[in-house]
C-alpha positions, 0 to 999 in steps of 0.5 A: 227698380228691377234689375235683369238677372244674370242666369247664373243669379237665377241659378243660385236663387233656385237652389237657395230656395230648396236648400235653405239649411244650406244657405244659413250654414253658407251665410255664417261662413262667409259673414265677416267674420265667419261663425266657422273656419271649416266645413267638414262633409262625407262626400262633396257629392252631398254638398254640391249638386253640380261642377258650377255650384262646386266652383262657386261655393269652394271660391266663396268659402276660401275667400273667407278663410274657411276650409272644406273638408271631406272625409272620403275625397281629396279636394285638389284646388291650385 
């Protein structure tokens, strides 16, 4: 049976398909349990594309215990 995805489903396809080194380390850190508790980037700008992949993967990633970490920004979540 086909369900009708939500937009933002059909965002995060689109960007799993461009990005498939990315969605492996992204499974590993949130699998149960992670492969690793903390991801270490230069700029969160080469991590993410935009605001709402931002939120997104930040969420999932604390949910699971781990940490994302730049080396040239602060990332300030209350």
């Amino acid at each position: 049976m086909r369900r009708n995805l939500q937009p933002e489903e059909l965002r995060l396809l689109f960007f799993r398909r461009r990005r498939p080194e990315f969605q492996y380390m992204f499974d590993a850190a949130t699998a149960k349990p992670p492969a690793f508790n903390l991801i270490l980037v230069d700029s969160f700008s080469r991590f993410f594309r935009d605001q709402f992949q931002f939120g997104f993967y930040v969420r999932r990633l604390a949910k699971n215990g781990v940490r994302l970490v730049s080396i040239t920004q602060e990332l300030a979540i209350p």
